[in-house]
VMD Tcl script that builds the backbone (N, CA, C; Angstrom):
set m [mol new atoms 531]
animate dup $m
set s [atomselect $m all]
$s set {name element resname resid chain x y z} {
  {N N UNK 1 A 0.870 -1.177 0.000}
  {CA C UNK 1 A 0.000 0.000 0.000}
  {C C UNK 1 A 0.908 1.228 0.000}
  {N N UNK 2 A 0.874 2.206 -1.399}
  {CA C UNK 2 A 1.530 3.270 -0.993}
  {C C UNK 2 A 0.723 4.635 -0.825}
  {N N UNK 3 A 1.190 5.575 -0.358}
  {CA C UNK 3 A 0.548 6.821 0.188}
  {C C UNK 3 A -0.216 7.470 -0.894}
  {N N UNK 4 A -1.123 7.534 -0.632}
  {CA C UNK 4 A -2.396 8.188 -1.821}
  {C C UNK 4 A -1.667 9.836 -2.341}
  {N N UNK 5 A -1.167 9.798 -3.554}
  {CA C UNK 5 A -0.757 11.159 -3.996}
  {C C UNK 5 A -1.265 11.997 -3.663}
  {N N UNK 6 A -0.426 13.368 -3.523}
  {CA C UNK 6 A -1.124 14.376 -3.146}
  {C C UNK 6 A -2.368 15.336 -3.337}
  {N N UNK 7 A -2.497 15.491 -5.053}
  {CA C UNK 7 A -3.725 15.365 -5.565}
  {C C UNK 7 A -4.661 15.192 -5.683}
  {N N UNK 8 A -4.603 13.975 -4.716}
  {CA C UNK 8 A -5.760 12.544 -4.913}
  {C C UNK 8 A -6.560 12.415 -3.417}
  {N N UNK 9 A -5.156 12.989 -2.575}
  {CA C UNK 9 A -5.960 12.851 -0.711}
  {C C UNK 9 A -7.469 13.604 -0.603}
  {N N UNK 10 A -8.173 12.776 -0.029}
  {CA C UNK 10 A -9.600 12.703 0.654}
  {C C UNK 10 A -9.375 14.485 1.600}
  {N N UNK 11 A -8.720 15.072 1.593}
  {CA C UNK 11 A -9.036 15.894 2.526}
  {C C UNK 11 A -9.839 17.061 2.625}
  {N N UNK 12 A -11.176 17.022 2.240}
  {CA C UNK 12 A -12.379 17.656 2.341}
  {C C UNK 12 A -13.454 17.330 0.621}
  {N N UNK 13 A -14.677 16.675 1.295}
  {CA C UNK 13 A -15.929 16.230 0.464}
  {C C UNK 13 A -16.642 17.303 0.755}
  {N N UNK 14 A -17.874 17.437 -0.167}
  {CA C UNK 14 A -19.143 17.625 0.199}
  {C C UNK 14 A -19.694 16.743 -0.590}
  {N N UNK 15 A -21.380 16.371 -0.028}
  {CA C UNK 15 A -22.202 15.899 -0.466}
  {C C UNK 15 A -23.425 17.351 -0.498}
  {N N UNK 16 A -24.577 16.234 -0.417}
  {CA C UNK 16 A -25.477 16.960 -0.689}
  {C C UNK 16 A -25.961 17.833 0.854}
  {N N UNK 17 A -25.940 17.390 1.911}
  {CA C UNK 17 A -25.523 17.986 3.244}
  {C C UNK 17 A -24.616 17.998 4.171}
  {N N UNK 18 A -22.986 17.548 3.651}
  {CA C UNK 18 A -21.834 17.175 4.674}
  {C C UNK 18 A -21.214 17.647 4.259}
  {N N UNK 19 A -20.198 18.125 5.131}
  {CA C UNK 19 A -18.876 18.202 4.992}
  {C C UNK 19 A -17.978 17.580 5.567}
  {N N UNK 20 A -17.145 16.228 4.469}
  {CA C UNK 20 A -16.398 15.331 5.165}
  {C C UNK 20 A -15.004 15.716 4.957}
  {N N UNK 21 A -14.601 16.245 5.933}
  {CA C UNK 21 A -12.846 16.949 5.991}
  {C C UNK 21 A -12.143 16.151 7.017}
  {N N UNK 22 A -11.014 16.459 6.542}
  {CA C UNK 22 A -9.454 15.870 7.662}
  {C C UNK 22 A -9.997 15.887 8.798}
  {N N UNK 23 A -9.085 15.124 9.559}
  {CA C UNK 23 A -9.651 15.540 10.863}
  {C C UNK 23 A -8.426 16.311 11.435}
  {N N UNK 24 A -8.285 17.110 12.438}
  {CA C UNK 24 A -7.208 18.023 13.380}
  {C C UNK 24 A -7.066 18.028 14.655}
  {N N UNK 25 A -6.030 17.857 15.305}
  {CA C UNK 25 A -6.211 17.885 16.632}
  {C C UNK 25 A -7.506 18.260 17.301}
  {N N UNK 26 A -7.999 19.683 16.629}
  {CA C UNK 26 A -9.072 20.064 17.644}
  {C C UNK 26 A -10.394 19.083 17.703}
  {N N UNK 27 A -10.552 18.322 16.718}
  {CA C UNK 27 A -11.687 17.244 17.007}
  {C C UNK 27 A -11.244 16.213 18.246}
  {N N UNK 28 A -10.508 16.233 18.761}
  {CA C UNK 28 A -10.405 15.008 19.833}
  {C C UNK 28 A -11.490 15.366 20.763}
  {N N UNK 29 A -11.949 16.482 21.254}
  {CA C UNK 29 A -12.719 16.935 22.401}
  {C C UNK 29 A -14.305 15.741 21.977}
  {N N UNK 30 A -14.780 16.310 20.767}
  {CA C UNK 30 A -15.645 15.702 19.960}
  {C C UNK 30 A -15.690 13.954 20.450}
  {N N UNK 31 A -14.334 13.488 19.734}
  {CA C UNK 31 A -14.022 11.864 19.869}
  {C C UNK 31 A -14.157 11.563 21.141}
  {N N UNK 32 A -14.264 12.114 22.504}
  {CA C UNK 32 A -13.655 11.828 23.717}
  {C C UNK 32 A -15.353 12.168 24.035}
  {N N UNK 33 A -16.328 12.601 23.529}
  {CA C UNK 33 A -17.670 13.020 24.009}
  {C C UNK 33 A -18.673 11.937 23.412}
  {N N UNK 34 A -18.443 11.557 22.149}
  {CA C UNK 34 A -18.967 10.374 21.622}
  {C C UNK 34 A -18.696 8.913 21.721}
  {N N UNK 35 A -17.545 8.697 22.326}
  {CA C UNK 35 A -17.054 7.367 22.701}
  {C C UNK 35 A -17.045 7.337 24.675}
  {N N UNK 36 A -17.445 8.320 25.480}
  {CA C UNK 36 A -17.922 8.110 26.724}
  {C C UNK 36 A -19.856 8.101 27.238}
  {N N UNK 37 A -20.272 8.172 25.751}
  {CA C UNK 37 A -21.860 7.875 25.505}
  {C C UNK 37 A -22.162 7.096 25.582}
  {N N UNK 38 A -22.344 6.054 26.389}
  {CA C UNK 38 A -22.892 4.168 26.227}
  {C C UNK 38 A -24.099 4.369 25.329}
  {N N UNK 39 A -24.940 4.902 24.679}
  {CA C UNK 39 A -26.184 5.136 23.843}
  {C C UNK 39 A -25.242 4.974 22.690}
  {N N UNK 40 A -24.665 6.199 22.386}
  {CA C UNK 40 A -23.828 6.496 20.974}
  {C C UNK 40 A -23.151 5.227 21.029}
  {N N UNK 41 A -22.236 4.571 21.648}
  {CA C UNK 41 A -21.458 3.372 21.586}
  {C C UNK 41 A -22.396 1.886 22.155}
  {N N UNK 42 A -23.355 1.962 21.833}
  {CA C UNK 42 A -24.069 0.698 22.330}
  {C C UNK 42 A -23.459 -0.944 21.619}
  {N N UNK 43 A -23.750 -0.141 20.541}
  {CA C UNK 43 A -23.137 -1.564 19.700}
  {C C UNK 43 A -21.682 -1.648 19.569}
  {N N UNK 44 A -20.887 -1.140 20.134}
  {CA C UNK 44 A -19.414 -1.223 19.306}
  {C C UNK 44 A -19.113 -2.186 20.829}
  {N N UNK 45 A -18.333 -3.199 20.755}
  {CA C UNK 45 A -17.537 -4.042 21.195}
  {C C UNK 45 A -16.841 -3.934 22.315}
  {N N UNK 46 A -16.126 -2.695 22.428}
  {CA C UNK 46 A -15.674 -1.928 23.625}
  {C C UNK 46 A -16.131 -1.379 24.555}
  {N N UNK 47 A -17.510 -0.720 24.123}
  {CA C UNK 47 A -18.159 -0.174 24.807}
  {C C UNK 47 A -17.661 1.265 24.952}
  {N N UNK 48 A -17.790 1.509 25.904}
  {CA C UNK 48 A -17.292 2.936 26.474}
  {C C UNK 48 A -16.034 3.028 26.306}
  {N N UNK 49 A -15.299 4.274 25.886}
  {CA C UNK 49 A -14.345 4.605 26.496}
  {C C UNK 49 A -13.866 5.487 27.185}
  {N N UNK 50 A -12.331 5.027 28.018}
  {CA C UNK 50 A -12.252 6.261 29.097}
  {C C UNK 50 A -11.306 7.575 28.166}
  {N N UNK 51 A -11.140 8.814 28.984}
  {CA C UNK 51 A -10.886 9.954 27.740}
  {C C UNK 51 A -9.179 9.475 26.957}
  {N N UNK 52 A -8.556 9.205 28.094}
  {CA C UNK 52 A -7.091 8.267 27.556}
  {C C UNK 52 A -7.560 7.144 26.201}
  {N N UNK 53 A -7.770 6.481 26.023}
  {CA C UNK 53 A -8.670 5.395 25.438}
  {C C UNK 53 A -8.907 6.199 24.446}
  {N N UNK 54 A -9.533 7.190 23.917}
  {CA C UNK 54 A -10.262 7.863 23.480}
  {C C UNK 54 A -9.195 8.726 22.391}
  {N N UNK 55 A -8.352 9.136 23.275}
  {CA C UNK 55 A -7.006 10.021 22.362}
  {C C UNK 55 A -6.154 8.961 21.606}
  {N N UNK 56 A -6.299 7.904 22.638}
  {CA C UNK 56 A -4.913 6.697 21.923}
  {C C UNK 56 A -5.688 6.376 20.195}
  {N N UNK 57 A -7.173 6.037 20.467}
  {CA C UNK 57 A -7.910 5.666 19.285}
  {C C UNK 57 A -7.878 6.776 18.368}
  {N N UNK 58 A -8.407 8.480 18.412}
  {CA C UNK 58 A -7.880 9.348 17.768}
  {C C UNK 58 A -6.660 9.825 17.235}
  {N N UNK 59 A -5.607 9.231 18.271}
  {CA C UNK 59 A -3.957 9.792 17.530}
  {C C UNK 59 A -3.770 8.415 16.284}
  {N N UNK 60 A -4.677 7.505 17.159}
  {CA C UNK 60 A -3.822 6.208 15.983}
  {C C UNK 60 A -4.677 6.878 14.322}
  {N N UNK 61 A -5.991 7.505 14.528}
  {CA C UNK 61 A -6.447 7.855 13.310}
  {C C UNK 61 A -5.809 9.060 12.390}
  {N N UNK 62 A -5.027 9.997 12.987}
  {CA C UNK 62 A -4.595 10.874 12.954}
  {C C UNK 62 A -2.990 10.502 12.016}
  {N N UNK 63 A -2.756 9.383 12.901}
  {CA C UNK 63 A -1.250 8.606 12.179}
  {C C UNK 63 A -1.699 8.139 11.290}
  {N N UNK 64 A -2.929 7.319 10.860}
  {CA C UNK 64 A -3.116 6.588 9.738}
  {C C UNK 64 A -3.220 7.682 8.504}
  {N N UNK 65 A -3.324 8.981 8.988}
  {CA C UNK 65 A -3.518 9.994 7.955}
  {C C UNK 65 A -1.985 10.372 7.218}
  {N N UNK 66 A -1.061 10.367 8.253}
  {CA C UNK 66 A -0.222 10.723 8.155}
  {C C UNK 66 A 0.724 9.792 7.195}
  {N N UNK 67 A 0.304 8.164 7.732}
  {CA C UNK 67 A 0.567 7.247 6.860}
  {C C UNK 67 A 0.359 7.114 5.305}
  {N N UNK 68 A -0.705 7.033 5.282}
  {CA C UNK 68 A -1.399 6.594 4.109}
  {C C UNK 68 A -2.235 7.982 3.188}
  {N N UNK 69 A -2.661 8.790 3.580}
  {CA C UNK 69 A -2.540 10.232 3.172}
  {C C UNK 69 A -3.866 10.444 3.112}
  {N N UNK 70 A -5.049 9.421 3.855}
  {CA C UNK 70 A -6.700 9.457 3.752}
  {C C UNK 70 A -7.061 8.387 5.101}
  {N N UNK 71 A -8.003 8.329 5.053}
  {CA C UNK 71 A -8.629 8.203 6.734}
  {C C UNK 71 A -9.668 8.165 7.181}
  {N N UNK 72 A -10.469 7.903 8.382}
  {CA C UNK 72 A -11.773 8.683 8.607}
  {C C UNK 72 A -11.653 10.194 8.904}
  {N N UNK 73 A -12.834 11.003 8.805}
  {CA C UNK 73 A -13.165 12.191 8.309}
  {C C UNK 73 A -13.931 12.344 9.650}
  {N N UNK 74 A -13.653 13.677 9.630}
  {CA C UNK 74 A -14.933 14.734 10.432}
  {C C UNK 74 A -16.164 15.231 9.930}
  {N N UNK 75 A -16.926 14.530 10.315}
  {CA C UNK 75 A -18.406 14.781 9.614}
  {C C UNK 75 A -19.781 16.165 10.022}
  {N N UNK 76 A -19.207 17.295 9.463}
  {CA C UNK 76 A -19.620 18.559 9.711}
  {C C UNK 76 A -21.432 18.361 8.635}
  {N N UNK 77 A -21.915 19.038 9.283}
  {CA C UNK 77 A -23.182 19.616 8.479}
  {C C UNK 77 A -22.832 20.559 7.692}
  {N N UNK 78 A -23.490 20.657 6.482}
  {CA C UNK 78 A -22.924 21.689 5.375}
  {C C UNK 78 A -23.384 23.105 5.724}
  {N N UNK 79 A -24.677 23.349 5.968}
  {CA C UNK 79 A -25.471 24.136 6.576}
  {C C UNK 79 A -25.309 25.029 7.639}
  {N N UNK 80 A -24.510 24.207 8.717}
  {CA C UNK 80 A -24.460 24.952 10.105}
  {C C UNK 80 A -22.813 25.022 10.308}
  {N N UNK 81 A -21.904 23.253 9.847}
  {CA C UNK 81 A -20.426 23.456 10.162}
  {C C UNK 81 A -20.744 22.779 11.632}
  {N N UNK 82 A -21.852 22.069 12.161}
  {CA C UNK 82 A -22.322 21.134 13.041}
  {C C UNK 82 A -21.406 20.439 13.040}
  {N N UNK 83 A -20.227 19.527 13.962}
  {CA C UNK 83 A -19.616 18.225 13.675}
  {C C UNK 83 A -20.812 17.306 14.606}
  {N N UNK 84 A -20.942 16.562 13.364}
  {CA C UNK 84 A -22.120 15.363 14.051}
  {C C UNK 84 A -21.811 13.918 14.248}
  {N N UNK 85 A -20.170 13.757 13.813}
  {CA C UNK 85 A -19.508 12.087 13.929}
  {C C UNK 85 A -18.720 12.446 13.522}
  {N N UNK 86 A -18.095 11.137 13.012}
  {CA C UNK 86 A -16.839 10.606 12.082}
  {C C UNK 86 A -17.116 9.276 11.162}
  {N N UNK 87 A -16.394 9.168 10.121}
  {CA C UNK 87 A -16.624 8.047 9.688}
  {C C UNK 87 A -15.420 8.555 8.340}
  {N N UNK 88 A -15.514 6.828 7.544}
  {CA C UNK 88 A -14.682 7.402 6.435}
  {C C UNK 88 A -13.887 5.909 6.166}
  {N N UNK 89 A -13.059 5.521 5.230}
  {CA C UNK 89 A -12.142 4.335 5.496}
  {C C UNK 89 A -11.069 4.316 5.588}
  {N N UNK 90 A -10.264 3.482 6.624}
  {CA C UNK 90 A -9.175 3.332 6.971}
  {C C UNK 90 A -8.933 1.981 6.094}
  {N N UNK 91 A -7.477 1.709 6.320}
  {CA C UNK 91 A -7.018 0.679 5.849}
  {C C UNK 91 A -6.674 -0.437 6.507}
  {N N UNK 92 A -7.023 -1.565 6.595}
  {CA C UNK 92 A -7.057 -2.520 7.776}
  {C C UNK 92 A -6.772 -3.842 6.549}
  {N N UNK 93 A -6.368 -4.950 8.210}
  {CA C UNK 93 A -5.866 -6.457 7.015}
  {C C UNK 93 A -6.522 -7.578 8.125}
  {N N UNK 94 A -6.956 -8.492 7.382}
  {CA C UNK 94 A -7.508 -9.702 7.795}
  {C C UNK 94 A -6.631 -10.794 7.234}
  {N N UNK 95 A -7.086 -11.889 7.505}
  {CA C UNK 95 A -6.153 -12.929 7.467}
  {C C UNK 95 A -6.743 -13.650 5.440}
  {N N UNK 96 A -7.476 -12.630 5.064}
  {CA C UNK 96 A -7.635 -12.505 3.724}
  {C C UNK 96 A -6.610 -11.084 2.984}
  {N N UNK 97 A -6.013 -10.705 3.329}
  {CA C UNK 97 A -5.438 -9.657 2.510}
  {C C UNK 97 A -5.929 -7.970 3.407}
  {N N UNK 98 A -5.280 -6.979 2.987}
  {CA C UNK 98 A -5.714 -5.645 2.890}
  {C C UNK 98 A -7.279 -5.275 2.987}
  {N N UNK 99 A -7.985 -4.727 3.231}
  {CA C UNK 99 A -9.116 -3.913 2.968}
  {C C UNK 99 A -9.719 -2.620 3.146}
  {N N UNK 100 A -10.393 -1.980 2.688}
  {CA C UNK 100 A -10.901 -0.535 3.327}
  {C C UNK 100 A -12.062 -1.264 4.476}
  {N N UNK 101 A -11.683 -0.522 5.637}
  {CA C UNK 101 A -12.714 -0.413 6.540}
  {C C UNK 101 A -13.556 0.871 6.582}
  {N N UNK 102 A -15.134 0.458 6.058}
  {CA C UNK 102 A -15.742 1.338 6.091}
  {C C UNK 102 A -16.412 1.513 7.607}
  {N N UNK 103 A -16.411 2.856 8.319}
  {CA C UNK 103 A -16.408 3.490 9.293}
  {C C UNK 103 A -17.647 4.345 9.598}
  {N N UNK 104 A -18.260 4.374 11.027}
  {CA C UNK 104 A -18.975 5.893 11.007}
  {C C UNK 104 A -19.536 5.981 12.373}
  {N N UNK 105 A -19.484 6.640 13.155}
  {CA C UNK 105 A -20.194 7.147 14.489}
  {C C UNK 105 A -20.963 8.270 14.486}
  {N N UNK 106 A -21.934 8.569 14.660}
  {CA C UNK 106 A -22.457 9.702 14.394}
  {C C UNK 106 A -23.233 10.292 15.915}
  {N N UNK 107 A -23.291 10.963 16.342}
  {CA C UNK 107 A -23.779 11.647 17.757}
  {C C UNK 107 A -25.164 10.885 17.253}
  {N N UNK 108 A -25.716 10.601 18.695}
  {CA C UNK 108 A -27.109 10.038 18.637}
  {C C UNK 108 A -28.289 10.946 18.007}
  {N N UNK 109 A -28.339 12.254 18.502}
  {CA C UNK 109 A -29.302 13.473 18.002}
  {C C UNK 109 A -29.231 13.512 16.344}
  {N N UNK 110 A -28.389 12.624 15.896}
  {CA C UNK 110 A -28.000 13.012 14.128}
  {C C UNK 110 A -28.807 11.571 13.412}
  {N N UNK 111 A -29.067 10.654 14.563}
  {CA C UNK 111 A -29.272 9.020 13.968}
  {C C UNK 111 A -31.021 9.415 13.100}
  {N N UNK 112 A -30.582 8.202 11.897}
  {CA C UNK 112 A -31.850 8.487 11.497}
  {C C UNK 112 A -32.709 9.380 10.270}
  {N N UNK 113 A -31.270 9.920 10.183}
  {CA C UNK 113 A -31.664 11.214 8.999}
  {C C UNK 113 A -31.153 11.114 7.808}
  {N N UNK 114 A -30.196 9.849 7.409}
  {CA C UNK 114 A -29.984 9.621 6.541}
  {C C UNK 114 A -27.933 10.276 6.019}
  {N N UNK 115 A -27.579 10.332 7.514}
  {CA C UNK 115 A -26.668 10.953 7.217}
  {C C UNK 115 A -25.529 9.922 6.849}
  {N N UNK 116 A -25.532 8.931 7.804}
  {CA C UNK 116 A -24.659 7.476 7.473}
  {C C UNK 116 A -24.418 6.836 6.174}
  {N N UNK 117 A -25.555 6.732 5.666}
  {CA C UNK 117 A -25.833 6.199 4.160}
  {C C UNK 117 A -24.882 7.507 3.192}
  {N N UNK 118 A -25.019 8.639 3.381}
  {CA C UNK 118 A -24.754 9.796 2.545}
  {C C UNK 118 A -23.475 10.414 2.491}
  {N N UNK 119 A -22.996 9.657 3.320}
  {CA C UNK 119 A -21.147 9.809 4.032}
  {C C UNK 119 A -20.750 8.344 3.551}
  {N N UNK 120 A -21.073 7.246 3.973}
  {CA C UNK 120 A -20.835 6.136 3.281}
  {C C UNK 120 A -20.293 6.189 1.646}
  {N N UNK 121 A -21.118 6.499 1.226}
  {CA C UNK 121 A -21.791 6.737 -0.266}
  {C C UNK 121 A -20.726 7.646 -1.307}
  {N N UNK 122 A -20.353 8.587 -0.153}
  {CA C UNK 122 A -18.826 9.324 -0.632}
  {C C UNK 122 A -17.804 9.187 -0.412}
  {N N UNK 123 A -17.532 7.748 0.479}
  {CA C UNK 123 A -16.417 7.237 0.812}
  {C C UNK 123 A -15.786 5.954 -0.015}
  {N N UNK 124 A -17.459 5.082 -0.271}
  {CA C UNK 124 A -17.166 4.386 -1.690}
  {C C UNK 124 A -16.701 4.531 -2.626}
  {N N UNK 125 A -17.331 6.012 -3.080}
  {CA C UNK 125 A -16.892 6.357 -4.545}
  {C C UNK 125 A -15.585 6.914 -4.659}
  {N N UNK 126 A -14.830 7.784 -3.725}
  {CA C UNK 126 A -13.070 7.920 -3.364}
  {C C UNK 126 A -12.588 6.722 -3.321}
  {N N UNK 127 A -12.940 5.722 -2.424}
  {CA C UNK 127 A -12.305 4.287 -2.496}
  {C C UNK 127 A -12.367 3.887 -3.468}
  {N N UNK 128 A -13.222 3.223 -3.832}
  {CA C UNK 128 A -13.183 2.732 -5.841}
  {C C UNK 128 A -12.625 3.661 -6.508}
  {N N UNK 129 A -12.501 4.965 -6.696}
  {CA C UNK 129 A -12.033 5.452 -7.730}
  {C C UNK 129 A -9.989 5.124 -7.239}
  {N N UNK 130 A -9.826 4.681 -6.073}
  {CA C UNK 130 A -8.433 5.358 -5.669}
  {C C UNK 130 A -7.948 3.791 -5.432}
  {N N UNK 131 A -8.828 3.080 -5.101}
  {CA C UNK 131 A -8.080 1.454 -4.350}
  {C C UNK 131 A -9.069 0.582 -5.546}
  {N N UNK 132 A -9.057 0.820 -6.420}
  {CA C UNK 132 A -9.997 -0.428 -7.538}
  {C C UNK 132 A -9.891 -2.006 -6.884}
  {N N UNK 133 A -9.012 -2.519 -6.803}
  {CA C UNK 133 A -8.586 -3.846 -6.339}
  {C C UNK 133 A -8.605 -4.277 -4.246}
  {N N UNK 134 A -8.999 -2.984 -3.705}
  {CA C UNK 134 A -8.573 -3.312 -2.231}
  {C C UNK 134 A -10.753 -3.484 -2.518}
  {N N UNK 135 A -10.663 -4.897 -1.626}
  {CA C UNK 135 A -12.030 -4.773 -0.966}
  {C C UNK 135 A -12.982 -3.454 0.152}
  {N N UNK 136 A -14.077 -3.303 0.340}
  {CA C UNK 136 A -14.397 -2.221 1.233}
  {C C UNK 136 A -15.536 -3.402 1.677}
  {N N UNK 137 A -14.996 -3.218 3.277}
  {CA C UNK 137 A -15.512 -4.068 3.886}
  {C C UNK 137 A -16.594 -3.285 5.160}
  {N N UNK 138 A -17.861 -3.287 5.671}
  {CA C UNK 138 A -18.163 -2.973 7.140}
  {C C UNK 138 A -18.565 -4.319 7.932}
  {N N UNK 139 A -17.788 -4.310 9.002}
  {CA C UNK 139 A -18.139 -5.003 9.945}
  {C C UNK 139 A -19.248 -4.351 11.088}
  {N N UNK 140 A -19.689 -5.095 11.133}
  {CA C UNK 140 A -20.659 -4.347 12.276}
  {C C UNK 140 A -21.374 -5.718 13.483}
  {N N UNK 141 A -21.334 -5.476 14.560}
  {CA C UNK 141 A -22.210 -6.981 15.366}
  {C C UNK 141 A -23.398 -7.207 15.563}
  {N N UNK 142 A -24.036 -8.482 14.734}
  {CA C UNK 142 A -25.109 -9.198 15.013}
  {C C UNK 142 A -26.292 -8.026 15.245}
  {N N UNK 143 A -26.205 -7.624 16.520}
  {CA C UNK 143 A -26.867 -6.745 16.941}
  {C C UNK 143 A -27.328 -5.303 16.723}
  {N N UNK 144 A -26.438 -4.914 15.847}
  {CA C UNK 144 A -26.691 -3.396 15.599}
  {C C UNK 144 A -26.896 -3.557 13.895}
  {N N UNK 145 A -28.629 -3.791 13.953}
  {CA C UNK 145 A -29.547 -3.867 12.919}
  {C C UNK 145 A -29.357 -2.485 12.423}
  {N N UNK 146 A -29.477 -1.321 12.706}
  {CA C UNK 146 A -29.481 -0.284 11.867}
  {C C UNK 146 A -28.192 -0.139 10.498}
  {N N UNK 147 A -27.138 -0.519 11.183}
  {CA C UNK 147 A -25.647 -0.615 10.689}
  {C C UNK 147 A -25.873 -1.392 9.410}
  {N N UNK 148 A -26.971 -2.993 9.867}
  {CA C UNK 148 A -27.208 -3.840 8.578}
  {C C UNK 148 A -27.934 -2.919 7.545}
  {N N UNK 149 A -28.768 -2.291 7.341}
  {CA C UNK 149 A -29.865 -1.921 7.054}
  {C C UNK 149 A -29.009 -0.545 5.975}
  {N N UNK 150 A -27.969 -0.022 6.873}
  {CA C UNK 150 A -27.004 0.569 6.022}
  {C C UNK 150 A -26.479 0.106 4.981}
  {N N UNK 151 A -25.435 -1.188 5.661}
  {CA C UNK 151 A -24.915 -1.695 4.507}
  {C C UNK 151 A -25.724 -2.244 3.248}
  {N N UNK 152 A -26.947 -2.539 3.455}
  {CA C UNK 152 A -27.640 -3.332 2.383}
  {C C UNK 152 A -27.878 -2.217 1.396}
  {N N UNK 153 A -28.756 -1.506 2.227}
  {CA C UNK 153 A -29.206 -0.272 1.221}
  {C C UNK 153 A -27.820 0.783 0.520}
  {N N UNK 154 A -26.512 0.449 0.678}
  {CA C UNK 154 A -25.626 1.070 -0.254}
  {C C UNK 154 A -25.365 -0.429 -1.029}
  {N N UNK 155 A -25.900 -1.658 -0.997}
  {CA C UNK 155 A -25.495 -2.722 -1.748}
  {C C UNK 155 A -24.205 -3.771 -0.962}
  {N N UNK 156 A -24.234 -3.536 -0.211}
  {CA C UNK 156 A -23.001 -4.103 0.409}
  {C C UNK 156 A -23.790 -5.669 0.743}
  {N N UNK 157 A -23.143 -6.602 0.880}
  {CA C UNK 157 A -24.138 -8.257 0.472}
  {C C UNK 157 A -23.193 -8.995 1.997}
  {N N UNK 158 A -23.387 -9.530 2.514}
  {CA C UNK 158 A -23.288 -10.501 3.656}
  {C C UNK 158 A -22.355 -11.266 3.571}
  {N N UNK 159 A -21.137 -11.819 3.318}
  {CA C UNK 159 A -20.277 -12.504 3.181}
  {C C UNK 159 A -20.355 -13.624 4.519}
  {N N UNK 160 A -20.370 -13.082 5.392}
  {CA C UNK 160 A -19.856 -14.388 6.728}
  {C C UNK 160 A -20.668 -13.635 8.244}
  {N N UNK 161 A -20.557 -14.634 8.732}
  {CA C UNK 161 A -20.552 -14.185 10.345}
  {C C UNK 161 A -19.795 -14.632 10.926}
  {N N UNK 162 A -18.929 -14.061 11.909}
  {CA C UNK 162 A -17.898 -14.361 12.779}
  {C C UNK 162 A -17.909 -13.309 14.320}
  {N N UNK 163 A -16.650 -14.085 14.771}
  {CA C UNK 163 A -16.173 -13.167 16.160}
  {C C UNK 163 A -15.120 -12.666 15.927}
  {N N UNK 164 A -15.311 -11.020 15.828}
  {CA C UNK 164 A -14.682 -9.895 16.011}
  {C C UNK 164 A -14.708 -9.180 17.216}
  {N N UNK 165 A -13.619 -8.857 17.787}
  {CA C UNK 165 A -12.959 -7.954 18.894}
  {C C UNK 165 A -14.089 -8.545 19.809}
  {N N UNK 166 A -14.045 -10.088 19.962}
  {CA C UNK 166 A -15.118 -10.615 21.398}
  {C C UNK 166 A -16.771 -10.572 21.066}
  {N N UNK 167 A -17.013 -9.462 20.043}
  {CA C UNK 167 A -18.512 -9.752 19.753}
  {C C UNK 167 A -18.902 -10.892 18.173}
  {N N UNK 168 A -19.785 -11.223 17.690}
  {CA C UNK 168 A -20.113 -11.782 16.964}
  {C C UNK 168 A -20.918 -10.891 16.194}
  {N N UNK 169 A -19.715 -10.810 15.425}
  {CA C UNK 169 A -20.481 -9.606 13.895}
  {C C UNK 169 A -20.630 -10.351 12.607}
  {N N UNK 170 A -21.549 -9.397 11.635}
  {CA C UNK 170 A -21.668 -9.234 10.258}
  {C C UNK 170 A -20.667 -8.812 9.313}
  {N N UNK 171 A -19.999 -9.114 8.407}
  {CA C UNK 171 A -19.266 -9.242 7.871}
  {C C UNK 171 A -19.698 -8.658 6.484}
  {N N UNK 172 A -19.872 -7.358 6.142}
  {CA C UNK 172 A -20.386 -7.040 4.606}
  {C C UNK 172 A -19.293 -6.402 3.584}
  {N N UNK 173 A -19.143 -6.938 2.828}
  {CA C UNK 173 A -18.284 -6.876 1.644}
  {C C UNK 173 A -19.356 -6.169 0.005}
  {N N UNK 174 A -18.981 -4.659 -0.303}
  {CA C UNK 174 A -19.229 -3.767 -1.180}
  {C C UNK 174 A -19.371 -4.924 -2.361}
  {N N UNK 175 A -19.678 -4.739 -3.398}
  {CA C UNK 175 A -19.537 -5.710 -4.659}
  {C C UNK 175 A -18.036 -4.583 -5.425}
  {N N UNK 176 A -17.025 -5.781 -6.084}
  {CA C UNK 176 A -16.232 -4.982 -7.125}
  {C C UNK 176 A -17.044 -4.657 -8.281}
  {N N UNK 177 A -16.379 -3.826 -8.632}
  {CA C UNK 177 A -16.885 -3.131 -9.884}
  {C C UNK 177 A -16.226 -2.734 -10.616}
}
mol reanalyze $m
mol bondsrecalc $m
mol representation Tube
mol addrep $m
């Protein structure tokens, strides 16, 4: 995997209501408010985290930027400049090869509106246009039906079920194209 040219880096989308940009130090406050929410983090594996916990997971995203030259994103409202989550793909490896991990947390007050699907949706189309050959994968567990309901409705198809990070997740794999 080499570093996405300069040209080419993810560092600020819009859609039709987002703005998906870099992320910067100053979002950690954000990361450290949405990952000590047991609501917002119900389904994720870990559960809660404490604010340490919280920076270690943000600096490692911050390095992966630095790495690879794209990342998850800060997910602003176009409208207001609201940050309402994160999401975006990182680059991750399974005991199948490389893949994009598709990503997204969104503050609970934001669930529902169609914002997941619409950030998704612009993270696909950078990935395919930039990684043709790397899979884009979301994992998500058993349990967090909304997450399924995502992946289907951008087309993403069911490959497996397994145990990830202690929970027993869904396994959805994008179709190549």
């Amino acid at each position: 995997m080499t570093h996405v040219p300069e040209d080419d880096r993810p560092e600020r989308f819009t859609t039709a209501r987002l703005v998906l940009r870099r992320l910067t130090p100053d979002d950690v406050d954000a990361m450290i408010t949405i990952h000590a929410d047991p609501d917002m983090v119900r389904f994720r594996p870990e559960g809660v985290s404490s604010p340490d916990e919280s920076r270690q997971m943000f600096t490692s995203w911050l390095d992966h930027w630095a790495e690879f030259g794209f990342g998850y994103w800060a997910i602003e409202l176009a409208r207001t400049g609201e940050l309402i989550g994160f999401g975006g793909l990182q680059l991750s490896y399974s005991d199948d090869g490389p893949y994009l991990n598709v990503f997204y947390r969104l503050f609970s007050r934001h669930w529902g509106r169609g914002f997941a699907p619409e950030m998704v949706a612009a993270a696909l189309g950078w990935g395919r246009r930039t990684f043709p050959d790397l899979p884009m994968m979301i994992i998500t567990p058993t349990l967090n039906v909304p997450a399924q309901r995502v992946a289907i409705k951008l087309g993403f198809t069911e490959v497996r079920r397994a145990w990830f990070q202690g929970t027993l997740c869904c396994f959805f794999r994008h179709p190549d194209e």
